[in-house]
N, C-alpha and C positions, 0 to 999 in steps of 0.2 A: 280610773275615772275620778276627777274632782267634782264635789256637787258644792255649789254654793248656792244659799237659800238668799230671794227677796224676801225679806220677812214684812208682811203689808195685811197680816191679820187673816180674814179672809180669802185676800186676793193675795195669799203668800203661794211660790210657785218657787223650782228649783230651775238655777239652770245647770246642766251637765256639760262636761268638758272632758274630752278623753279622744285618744287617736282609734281612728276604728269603728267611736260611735255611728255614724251614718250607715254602713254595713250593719252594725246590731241597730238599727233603728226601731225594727218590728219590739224589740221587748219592753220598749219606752212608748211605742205610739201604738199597739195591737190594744192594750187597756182603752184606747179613749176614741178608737174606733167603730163603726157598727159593719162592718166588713168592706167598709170604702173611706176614703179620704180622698179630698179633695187640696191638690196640691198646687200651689200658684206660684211659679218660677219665671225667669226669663229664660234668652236663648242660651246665654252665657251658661249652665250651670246643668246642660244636658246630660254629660257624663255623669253628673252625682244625681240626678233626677231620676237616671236608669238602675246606678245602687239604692237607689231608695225604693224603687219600685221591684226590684227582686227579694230585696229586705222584705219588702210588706206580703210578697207573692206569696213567699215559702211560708209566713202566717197566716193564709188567708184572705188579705186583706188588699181590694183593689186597690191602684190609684187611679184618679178623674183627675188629670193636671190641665191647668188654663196658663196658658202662656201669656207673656206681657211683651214690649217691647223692651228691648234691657234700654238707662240709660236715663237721667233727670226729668226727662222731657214726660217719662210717664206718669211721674207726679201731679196731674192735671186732674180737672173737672172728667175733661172726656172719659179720662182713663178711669177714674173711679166708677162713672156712670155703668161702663162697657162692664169693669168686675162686678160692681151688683148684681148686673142683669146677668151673667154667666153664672154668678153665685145660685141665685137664686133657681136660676136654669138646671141647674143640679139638684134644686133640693133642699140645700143646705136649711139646716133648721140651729133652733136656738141651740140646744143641747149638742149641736155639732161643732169639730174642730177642723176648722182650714188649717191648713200647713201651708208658711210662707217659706220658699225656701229661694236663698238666693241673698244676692247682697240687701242694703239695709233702703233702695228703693223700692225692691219687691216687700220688705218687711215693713216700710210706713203705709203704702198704698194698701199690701192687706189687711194688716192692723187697725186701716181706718176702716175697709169695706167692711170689716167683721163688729167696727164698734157700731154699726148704724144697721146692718142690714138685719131687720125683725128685730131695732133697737137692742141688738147684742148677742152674738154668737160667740164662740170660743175661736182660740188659735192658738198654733203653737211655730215659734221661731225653728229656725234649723238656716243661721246664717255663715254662709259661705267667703265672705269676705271679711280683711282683717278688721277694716272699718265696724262692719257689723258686728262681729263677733267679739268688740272690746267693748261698744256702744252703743249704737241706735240697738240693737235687739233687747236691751235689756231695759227695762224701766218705763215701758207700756206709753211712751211718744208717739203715735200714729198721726199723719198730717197729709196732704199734696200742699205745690204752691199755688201761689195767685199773679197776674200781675203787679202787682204792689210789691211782693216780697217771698223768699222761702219759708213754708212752713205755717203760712198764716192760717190755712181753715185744718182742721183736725181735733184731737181729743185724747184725754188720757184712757188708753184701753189697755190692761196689761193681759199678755200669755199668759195661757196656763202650763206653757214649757218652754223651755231654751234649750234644743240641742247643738253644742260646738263641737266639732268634730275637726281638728287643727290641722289635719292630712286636706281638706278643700281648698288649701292655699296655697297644695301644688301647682295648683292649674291658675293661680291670679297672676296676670302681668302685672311684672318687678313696680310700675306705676302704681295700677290701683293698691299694690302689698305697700308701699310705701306711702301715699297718702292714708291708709289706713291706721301704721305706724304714728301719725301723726295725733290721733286716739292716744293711742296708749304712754306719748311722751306726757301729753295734757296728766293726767292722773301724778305724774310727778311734781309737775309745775303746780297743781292747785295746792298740795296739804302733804306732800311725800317727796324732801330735800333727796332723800336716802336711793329712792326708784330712778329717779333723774339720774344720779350717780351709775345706777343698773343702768338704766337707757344708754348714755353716754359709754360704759363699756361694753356693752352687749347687741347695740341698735343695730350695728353693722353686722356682725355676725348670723342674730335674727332674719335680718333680710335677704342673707347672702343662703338661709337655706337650715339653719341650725333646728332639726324639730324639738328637740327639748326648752332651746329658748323662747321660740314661740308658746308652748305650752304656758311655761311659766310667765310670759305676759298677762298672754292670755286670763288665765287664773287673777293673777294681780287685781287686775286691768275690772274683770268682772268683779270682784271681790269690791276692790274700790269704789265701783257704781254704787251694787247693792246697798251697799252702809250708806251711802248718801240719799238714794233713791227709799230707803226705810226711813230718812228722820225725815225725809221733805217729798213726799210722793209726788204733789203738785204744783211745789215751786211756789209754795205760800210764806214759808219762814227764811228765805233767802239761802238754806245750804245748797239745794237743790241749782242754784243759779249758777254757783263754783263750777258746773258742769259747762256752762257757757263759754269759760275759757276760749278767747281768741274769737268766735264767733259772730260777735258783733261787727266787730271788723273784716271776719272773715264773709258772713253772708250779703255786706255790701259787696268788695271783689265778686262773691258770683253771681250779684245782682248786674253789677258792670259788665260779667263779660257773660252777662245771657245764660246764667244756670244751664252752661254747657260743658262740653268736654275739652275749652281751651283751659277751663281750672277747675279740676275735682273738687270735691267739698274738702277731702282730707287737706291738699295742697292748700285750700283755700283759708281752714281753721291753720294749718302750719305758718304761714304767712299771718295772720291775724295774732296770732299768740308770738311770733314774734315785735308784730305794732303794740300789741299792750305791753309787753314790756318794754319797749323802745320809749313810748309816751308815758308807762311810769316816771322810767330815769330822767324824763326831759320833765317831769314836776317835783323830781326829789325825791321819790316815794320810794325809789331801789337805787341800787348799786348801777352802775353803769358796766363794769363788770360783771352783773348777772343776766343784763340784755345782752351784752356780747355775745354771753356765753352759752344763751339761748339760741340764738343766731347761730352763732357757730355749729352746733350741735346737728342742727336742721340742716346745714348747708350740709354736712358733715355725710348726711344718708343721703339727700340730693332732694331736698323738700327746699319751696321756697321761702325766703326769710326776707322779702321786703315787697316793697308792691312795683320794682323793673321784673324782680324774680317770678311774682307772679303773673306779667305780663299786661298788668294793670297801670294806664298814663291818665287817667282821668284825674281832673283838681279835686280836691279836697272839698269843695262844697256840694261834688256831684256824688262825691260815695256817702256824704253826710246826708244826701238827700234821700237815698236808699235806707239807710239806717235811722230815719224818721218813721219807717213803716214797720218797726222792728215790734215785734207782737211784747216785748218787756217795756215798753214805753208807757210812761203815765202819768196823767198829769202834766203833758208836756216835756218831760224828763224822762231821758235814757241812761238808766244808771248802765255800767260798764266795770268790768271784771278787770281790775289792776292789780298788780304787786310789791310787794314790801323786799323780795328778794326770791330766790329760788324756794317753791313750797310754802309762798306764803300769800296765797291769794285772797284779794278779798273786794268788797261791793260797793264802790263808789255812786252815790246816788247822787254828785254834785259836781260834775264833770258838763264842763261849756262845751256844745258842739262847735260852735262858731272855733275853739281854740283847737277843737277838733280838726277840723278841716282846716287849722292854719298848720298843725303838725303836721295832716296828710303832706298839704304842700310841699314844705318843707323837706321829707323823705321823699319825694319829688324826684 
């Protein structure tokens, strides 16, 4: 098992990584229980909700699980209201731990129920997808959407545990394993020349089934967050932003195509980190051979890398319109995550959206 620590003072918390973990679940999650837990999954993640519930058995330890609809859609108001009310329906008290288990929509929606319900209960991650388990699980993001935009009403609520258990990835369709992928390339591209390099020899293999090199993403991957999520917990000093790679770009795309399943979030940040480097090159800022070769790389696993790929026709003034609702906006200004070349990302706070949406065009 790898333990890598958030280091955040108080609210420092380990997350675990090791094949197996979910099986030994009980000897990580039997301490923080009172002889039940209550467990909040979708449909998707039945088969590890019944290892986790034999896990807990043979300690003692019931599970109370509340299901969700799997899928974007339960990022809502509704859906938040309905977990409260179940939450509470249970019991759940301050000093108690939800377990969200399941990809990283089960881990924002509970993550937010638990930062509000009796103004703060505990929780603990146990994310099953790659997506999750390189990103959203770690760094205490809890949100739903709004009309306006992904991600706008929420709160920073960090776990008090991350269990990753890299054997749940048997069961992801090749899709959701590779938009997940699209995670753990982002960690190269911001500040890591060297991983980019790992990615591009290894991305294929990974996906094709390789469990040691999942692992060692993995690891990376969480490693990388950590140190950034330690010097900027709330996205006050600007490191913290370096995680938005591709993003702003990307959450217009699935504002356009209806924060559905015509474009994952992963596909969707894949596509977007290849627009930030494409409209780096097109002001000078990088190499035009390092957008290629960003592109290329995504194409390369079968991510998409423009906005035909991601099945996005809309002009340029209509994705810039989405990205006006962008919760980093201020002052009328959307700064935006460009590059200097491979691992060298950084925070453009003077970027014209009107040139914005002449580029969308243009990639047209």
């Amino acid at each position: 098992m790898t333990t890598v620590e958030v280091a955040l003072g108080a609210r420092s918390y380990d997350v675990r990584i090791g094949a197996g973990l979910l099986a030994d679940a009980a000897r990580h999650l039997a301490p923080l229980a009172r002889g039940r837990l209550v467990v909040v999954h979708d449909g998707a993640v039945g088969a590890h909700l019944e290892t986790l519930r034999t896990a807990l058995a043979d300690a003692g330890v019931a599970v109370a699980p509340i299901a969700i609809p799997p899928g974007e859609s339960s990022k809502s108001w509704a859906m938040l209201e309905s977990l409260c009310e179940q939450l509470l329906g249970h019991g759940v008290e301050r000093g108690d731990h939800v377990v969200a288990l399941g990809g990283g929509v089960v881990g924002d929606l509970t993550g937010f129920a638990c930062a509000i319900i009796k103004r703060g209960c505990r929780f603990v991650q146990i994310p099953t997808t790659l997506l999750a388990q390189v990103d959203s699980s770690v760094g205490g993001k809890t949100a739903i959407n709004a009309r306006a935009g992904k991600n706008l009403i929420g709160a920073f609520h960090q776990p008090a545990l991350v269990l990753i258990d890299p054997g749940t990835l048997a069961t992801l369709p090749p899709r959701e394993l590779r938009a997940g992928y699209a995670e753990v390339v982002k960690y190269g591209l911001i500040d890591d020349a060297g991983f980019f390099a790992w990615c591009e020899a290894n991305g294929a293999a990974l996906l094709a089934g390789d469990a040691t090199l999942r692992t060692q993403a993995i690891a990376h991957s969480v490693a990388a967050k950590a140190r950034i999520v330690a010097a900027d917990e709330h996205e006050t000093n600007g490191t913290r932003a370096l995680l938005n790679l591709g993003h702003t770009f990307g959450h217009a795309l699935e504002a356009e195509t209806g924060f559905s399943d015509r474009l994952l979030h992963g596909e969707a940040v894949a596509a977007g980190m290849a627009l930030a480097f494409a409209y780096s090159a097109r002001r000078g800022l990088c190499p035009a051979e390092a957008a290629a070769r960003v592109a290329a790389h995504l194409r390369a696993v079968g991510l998409p890398a423009s906005l035909a790929e991601a099945g996005v026709t809309a002009p340029g003034a209509a994705l810039v319109a989405h990205m006006r609702h962008d919760k980093k906006m201020a002052g009328g200004t959307l700064p935006f995550l460009l590059a200097r070349g491979i691992g060298q990302t950084f925070l453009d706070r003077s970027v014209d959206l009107p040139d914005v949406a002449t580029f969308l065009d243009d990639q047209r």
